[in-house]
N, C-alpha and C positions, 0 to 999 in steps of 0.2 A: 767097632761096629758102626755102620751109617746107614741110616733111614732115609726111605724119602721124605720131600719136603713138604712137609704137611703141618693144619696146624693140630694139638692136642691139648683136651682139657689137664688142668693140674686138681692132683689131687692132694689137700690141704693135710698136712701134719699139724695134730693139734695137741698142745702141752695142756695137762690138765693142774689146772692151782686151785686147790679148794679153800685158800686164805684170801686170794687177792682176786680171783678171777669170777665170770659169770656165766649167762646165759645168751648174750648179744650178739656174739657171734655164732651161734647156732640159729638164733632169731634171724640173723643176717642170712643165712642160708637156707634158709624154710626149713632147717632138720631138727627143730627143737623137739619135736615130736617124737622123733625116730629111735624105738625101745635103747638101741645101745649106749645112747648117750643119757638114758632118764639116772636124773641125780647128779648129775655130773657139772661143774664148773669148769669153761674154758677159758684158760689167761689169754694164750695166745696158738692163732693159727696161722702156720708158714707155708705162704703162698707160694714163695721162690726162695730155695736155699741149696748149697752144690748137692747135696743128696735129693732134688728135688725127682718126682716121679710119674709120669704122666700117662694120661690113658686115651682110647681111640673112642670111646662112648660118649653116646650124648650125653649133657647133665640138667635134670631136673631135681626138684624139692624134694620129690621120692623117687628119685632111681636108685634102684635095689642094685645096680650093678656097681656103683659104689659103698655099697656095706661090706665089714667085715667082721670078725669076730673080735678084733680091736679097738676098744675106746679112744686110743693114742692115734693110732696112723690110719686111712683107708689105703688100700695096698687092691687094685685088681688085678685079676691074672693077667692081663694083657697091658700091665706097666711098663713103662720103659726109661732108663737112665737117661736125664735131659743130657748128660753128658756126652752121650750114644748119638745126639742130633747135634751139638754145638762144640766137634772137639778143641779142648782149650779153654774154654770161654771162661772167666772168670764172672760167675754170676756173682749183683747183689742177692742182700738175706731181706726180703720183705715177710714182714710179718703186720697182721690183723689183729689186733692186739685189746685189751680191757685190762686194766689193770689201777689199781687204788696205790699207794703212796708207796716210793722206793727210794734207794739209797741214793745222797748228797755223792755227785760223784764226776767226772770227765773221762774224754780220752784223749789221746796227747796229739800235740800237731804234728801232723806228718814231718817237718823240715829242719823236727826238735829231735835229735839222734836219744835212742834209748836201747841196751841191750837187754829188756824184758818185754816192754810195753811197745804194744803194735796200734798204729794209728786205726784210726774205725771214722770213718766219716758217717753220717747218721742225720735223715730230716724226718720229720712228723707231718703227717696233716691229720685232724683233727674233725672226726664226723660226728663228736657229740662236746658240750663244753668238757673242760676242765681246766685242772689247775696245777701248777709246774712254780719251781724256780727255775730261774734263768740268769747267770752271771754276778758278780759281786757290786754290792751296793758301793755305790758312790759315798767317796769319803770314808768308808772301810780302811782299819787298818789291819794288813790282813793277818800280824803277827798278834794280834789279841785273837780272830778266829781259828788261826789254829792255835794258838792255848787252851781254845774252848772246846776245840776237836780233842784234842791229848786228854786232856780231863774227863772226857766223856766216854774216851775208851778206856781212862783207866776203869772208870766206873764200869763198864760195861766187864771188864776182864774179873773185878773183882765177885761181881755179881754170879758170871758165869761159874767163876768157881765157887760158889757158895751153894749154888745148885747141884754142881757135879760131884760137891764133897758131901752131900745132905746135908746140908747147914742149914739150906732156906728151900721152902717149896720155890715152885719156877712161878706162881702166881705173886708172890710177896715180894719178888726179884724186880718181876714188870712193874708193878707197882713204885718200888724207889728207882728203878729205873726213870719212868717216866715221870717222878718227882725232878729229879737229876735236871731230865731235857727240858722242863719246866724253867727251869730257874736260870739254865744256861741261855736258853732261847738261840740255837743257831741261826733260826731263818733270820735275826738281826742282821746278819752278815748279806745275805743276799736279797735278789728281788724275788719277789714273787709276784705274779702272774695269775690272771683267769683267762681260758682259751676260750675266744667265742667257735661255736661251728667251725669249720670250714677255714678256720687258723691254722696256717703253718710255722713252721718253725724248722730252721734250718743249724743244725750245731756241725756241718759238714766240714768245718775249719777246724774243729777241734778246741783244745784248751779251756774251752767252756764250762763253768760250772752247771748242772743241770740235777734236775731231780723231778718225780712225779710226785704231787701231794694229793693226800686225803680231803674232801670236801662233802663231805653225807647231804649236806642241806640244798649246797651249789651245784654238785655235781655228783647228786647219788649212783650213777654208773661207773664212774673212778675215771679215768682215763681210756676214753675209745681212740685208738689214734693208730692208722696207717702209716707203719715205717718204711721207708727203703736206707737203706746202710750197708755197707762191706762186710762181707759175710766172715766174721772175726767174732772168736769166743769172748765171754767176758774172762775167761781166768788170763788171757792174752794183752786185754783191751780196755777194760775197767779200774778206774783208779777211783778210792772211796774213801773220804773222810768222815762221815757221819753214815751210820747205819737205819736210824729212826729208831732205838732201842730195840731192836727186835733179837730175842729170847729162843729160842727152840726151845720144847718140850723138856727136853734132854738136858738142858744148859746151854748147849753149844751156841757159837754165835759167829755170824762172818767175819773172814779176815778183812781189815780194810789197811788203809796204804796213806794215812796222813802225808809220810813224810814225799812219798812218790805224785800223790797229789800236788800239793804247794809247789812243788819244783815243778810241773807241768800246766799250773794254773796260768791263764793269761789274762795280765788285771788290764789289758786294757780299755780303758771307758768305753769308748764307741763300741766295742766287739762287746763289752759285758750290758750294752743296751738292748732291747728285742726291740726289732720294730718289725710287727706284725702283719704278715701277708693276708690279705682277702682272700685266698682260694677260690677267685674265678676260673675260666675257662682259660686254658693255654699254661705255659711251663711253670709245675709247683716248685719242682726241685731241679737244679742246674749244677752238678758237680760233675768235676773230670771220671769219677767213679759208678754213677749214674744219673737218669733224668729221668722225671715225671711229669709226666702231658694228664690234664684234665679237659676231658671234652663229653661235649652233652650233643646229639646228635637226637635227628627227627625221622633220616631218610638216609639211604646206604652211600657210604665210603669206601673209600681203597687205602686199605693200609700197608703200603712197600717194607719190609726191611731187605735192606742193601747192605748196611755192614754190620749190624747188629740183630739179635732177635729181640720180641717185643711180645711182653707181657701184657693179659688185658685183664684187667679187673672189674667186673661190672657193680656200680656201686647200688646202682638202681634199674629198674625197666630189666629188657631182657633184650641179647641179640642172636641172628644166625650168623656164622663166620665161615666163609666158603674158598677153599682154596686147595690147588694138589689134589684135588680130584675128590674131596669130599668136604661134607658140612657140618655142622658143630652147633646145637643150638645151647646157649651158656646162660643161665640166669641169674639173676642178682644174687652177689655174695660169692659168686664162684670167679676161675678166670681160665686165660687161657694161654697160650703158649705158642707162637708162632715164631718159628725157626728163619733165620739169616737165609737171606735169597731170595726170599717167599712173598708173594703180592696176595693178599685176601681181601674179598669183598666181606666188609661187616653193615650187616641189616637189621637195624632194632626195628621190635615186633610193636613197642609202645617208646614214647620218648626215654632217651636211656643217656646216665652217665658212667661213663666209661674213665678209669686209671690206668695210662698206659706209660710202661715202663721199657726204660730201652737203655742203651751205652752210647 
């Protein structure tokens, strides 16, 4: 099926985490308000991923013509498969994201053959502080860190089944659990990080050590951070040595991959060093997989795609986008979707920054 070439609003799929996620991105989108989501915690909302779904309606704070009877997805009747406008296209997976402390983990370099584990290129920018490791410490030797990895799963497996056999409640578990991670102290092994504003970081090479940390004092909103990455699952793509103790209810605990980690780890110095980008105006992210433009605009533009389509994310302000014969007015925290071939005039109503994403 092919549409004309128009551009259309996207309409945001959003994962609900009532452990790790918040309010921010609803706040981002003036729908914090909006009965169906009262109570609710959003980890992450995906802007552009291959099921992504789009619609012909203007979007404001309160358009009703995007509600639905689902907390998860808005779905209007007049959506349409981006697939339907772009056949082939291999979309990145962006996602709007909040999230507090995750697992010690990488993904492997593309040019490193692996018959499980599929490369994932992956950059962040950064609209609130936080705090991340990033790469192995200098002077690290890295067969004591993973000793300390192996150990901390055994603990971790032991524990599990202590829970799952009724041995131990799953509180008194976390507890020596994070006795355990006490004493082992992983982040030894690696650098850690505070992300100002408007910091990017780019892990799109792969082999990189990375993880999101907890900071309640420095960075009580956890991690706010715009990704764009290869739309790659993590049971695919994720290689995990360290979990952060984390227990379910149940017992149960994620699988991780010490041994598939170290073999895909890349200790080289220079690469395991961040040297952190400003996030001004002009190219965040430069990968053969995708690229991110940040532009702050006063007065109307023309934005061409010729061989790619082009995502707009309004970070701030609000704009009208005109093109194929009709207009679009998009406000902050939404985006929009503008198909290959297609020239559009974008007009902000007040000074606006704009994320634009393309191949």
């Amino acid at each position: 099926m092919q549409t004309n070439k128009r551009p259309y609003i996207v309409i945001p799929y959003f994962v609900e985490q009532p452990t790790w996620g918040g309010r921010y991105i609803l706040d981002a989108k003036g729908w914090n308000t909006r009965k169906e989501f009262e109570g609710i915690k959003i980890g992450q909302s995906y802007e552009l991923f291959s099921n992504t779904r789009l619609a012909s309606s203007i979007v404001s704070t309160d358009d009703s013509t995007l509600a639905s009877d689902s907390k998860d997805a808005l779905l209007p009747v007049d959506a349409v498969l981006a697939k339907a406008i772009e056949p082939g296209v291999v979309f990145p997976l962006i996602k709007f994201t909040q999230a507090k402390g995750n697992s010690f983990q990488l993904h492997r370099k593309p040019e490193v053959p692996d018959a499980h584990w599929k490369p994932k290129a992956e950059s962040w920018y950064y609209f609130e502080p936080g705090k991340i490791t990033f790469g192995i410490k200098k002077g690290v030797k890295v067969e004591d860190y993973q000793a300390s990895c192996l150990r901390l799963d055994r603990e971790m497996k032991k524990l599990s089944a202590a829970v799952k056999n009724g041995e131990m409640s799953v509180d008194v578990a976390r507890k020596a659990m994070k006795i355990s991670i006490q004493k082992e102290n992983p982040w030894q092994f690696v650098n850690v990080h505070h992300i100002p504003t408007d910091g990017v970081v780019d892990l799109s090479g792969g082999g990189l050590h990375h993880s999101w940390e907890e900071d309640a004092k420095n960075c009580p909103l956890g991690n706010v951070v715009y990704e764009v990455q290869q739309d790659v699952m993590d049971p695919e793509c994720t290689l995990r040595s360290f979990d952060q103790g984390k227990i379910m209810d149940d017992g149960s605990i994620r699988t991780i991959h010490i041994e598939d980690y170290f073999r895909h780890l890349d200790t080289d110095e220079k690469k395991n060093t961040l040297t952190l980008s400003p996030g001004n105006d002009g190219i965040l992210f430069n990968s053969p997989h995708y690229k991110l433009n940040k532009l702050s605009i006063q007065s109307k533009i023309e934005m061409g795609t010729e061989k790619s389509f082009h995502h707009v994310f309004v970070k701030s302000g609000r704009i009208n986008v005109s093109g194929g014969g009709v207009t679009l007015t998009i406000g902050s925290g939404h985006s929009c979707f503008i198909p290959s071939g297609l020239t559009c005039v974008v007009e902000p109503e007040v000074e606006t920054v704009l994320l634009q994403t393309y191949l």
